[in-house]
C-alpha positions in Angstrom: 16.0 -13.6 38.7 17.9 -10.7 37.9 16.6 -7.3 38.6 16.2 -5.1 35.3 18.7 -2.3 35.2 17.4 1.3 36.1 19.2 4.5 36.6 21.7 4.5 39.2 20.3 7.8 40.8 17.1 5.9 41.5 16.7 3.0 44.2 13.3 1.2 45.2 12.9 3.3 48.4 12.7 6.6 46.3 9.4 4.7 45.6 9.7 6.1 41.9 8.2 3.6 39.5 9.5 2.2 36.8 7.5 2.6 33.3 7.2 -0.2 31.4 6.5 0.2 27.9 4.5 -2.2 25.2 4.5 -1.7 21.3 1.9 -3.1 19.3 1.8 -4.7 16.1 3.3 -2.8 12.9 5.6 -0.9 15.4 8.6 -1.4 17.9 10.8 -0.4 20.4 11.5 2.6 19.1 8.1 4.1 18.5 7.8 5.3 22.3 11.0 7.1 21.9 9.3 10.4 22.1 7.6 9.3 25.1 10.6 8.0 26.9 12.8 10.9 26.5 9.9 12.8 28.5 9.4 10.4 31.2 13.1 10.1 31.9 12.8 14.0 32.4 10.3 13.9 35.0 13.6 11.3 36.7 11.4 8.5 36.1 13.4 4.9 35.0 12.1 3.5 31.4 11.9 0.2 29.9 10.4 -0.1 26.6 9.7 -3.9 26.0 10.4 -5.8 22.5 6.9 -7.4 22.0 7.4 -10.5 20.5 4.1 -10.3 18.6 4.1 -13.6 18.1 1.0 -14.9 20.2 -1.1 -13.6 23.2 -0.4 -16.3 25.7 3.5 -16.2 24.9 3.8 -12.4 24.4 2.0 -12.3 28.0 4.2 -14.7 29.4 7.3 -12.9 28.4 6.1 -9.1 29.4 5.2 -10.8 32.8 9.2 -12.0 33.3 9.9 -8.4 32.6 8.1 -7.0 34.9 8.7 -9.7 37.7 12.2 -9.1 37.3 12.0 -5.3 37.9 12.8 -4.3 42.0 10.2 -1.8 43.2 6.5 -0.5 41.7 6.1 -0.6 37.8 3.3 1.0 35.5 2.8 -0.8 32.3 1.6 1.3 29.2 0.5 -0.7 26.3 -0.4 0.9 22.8 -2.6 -1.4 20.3 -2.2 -4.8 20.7 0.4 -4.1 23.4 -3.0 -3.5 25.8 -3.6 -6.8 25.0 -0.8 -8.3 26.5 -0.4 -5.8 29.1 -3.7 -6.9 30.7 -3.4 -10.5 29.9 0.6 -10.5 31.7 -0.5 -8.0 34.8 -2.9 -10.0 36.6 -2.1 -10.4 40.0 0.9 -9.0 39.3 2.1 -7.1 42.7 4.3 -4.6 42.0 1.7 -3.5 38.8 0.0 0.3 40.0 -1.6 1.1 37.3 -1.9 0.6 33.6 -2.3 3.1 30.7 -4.0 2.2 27.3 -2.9 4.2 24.8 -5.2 3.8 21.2 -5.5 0.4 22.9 -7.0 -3.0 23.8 -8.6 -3.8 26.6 -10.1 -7.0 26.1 -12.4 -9.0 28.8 -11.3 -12.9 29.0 -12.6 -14.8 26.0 -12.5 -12.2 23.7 -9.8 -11.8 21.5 -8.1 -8.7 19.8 -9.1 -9.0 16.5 -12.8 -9.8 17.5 -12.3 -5.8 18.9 -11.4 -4.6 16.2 -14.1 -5.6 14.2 -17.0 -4.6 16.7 -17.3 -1.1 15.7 -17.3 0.6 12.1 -14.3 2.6 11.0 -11.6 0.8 11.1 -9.5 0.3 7.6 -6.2 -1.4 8.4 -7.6 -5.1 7.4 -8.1 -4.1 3.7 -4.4 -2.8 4.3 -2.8 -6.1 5.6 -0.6 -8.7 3.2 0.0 -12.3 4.8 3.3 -13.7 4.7 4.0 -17.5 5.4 6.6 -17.7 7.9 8.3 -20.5 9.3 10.5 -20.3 12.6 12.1 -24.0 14.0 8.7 -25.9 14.6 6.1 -22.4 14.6 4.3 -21.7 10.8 2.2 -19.6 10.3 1.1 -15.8 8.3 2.8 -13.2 9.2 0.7 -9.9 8.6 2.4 -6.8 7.3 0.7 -3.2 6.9 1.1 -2.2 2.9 4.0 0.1 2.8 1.9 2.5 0.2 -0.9 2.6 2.5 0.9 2.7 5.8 0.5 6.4 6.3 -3.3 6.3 5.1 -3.7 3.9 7.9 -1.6 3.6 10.6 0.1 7.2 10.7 -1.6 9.5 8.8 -0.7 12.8 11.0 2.8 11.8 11.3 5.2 13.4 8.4 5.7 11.7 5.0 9.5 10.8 5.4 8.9 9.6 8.5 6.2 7.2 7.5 8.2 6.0 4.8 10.8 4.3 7.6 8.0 3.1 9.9 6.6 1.0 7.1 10.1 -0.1 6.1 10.9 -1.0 10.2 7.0 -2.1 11.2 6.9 -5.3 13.0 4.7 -8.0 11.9 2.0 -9.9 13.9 1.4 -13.4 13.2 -2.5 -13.2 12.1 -3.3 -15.9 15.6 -2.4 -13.8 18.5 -4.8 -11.2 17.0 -7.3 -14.1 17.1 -5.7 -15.7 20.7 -9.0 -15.1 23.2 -7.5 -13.8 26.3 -7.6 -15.6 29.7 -7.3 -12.9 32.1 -7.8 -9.3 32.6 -5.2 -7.0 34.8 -7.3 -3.9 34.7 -10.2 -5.8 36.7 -8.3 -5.1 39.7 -5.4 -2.7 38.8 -6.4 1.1 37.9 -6.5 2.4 34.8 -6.3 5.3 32.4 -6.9 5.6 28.8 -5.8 7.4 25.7 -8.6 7.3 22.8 -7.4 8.7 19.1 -10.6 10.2 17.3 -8.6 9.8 13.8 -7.5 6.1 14.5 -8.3 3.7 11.4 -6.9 0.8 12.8 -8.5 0.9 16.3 -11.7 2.8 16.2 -12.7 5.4 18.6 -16.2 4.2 19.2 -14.5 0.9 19.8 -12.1 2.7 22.4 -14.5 4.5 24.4 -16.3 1.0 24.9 -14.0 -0.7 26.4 -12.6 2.1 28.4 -16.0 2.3 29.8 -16.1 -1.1 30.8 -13.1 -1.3 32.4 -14.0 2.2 34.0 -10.9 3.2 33.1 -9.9 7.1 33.7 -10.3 8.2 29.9 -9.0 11.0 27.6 -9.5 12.1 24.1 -7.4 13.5 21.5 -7.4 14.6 17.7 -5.0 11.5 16.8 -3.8 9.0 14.9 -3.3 5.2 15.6 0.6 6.6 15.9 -0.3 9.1 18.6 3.1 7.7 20.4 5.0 9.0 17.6 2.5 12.5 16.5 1.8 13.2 19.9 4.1 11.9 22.1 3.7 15.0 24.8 0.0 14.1 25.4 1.0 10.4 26.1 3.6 11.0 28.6 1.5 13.2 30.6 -0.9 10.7 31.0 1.5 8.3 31.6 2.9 10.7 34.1 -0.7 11.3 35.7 -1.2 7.7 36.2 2.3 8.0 37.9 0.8 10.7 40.4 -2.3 9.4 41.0 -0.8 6.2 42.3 1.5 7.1 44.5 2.0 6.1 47.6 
């Protein structure tokens, strides 16, 4: 398999890792752009992953080829959902240092995203959520879309109005099973971790967050936040990224 491009000033022996990057649902690519433009600062190479958002198993399965196809030591930060998948694709993955959950999942095997979400009060994004049938060659299903009027209430609500406005317009959808797919395995059982909880998150509550960072003993910090805190604070999530980065060097 071919090696993922990285910068050309940066070879495996520099032992730099690379950062791999994992959207959630209702956002994309583009959402860590904030976070990217820091970490490529600090000289460190950036890939920031196109979830597929499409089910747990497959979105796993696909995260896991891009991070087996990357030459030298990787650190995998997941927002939201993108925990999820992070954990489920990094088991016994070698080259994996650490992982950073930021607003995030961090589900044991058997449970399943939207199982977490429910477990603790204050959370408001299901009200918020239309299905949409969708049908894609021999896959059917609901797709499920955050309200565009309520998006900011939601989803974003310390992130400016106009800027909202083309989130909601560019979210991703998640088909409603891979928040209901139980997972099967759990990276952060053996791979150290650090987490980001968001005291103003609607979608993911905090009490929720602190629970399963406590579990996993991850290495966890708190911030005034939104779910969005890759796109209101994308400073704060960079330098955690970046002390996961430190801490696990070698």
């Amino acid at each position: 398999m071919s090696a993922i491009p990285t910068p050309d000033a940066f070879t495996p022996s520099d032992d730099k890792p690379t950062v791999v990057l994992v959207h959630g649902a209702f956002a994309e690519s583009a959402s860590w752009n904030g976070v990217i433009s820091r970490l490529q600062a600090e000289g460190l190479p950036v890939v920031a992953v196109a979830n597929p958002l499409r089910g747990l198993a497959d979105d796993a399965q696909y995260l896991r080829t891009v991070i087996d196809g990357i030459d030298g030591p990787v650190v995998v930060a997941g927002h939201s959902y993108g925990g999820s998948v992070a954990s489920e694709a990094t088991e016994g993955a070698p080259n994996v240092r650490a992982l950073v959950y930021v607003a995030s999942f961090i589900l044991e095997p058997g449970e399943s995203t939207g199982e977490l979400a429910g477990k603790f009060p204050g959370g408001e994004l299901g009200p918020a959520l239309t299905p949409i049938p969708f049908v894609a060659g021999a896959v059917s299903g609901d797709d499920l879309y955050i309200q565009q009027h309520r998006f900011r209430e939601v989803f974003a609500a310390d992130v400016p109005e106009a800027e909202t406005a083309l989130m909601a317009a560019t979210q991703r959808p998640i088909a409603a099973a891979a928040l209901e797919d139980a997972a099967s395995r759990a990276g952060w059982k053996t791979i150290p971790s650090w987490t980001l909880v968001t005291r103003q998150d609607l979608a993911v509550p905090a009490e929720s967050q602190r629970y399963m960072a406590e579990r996993a003993s991850s290495h966890a910090v708190e911030i005034d936040a939104s779910h969005a805190v890759t796109v209101s604070q994308p400073g704060a999530v960079a330098e955690l990224i970046l002390e996961a980065v430190r801490e696990t060097a070698r």
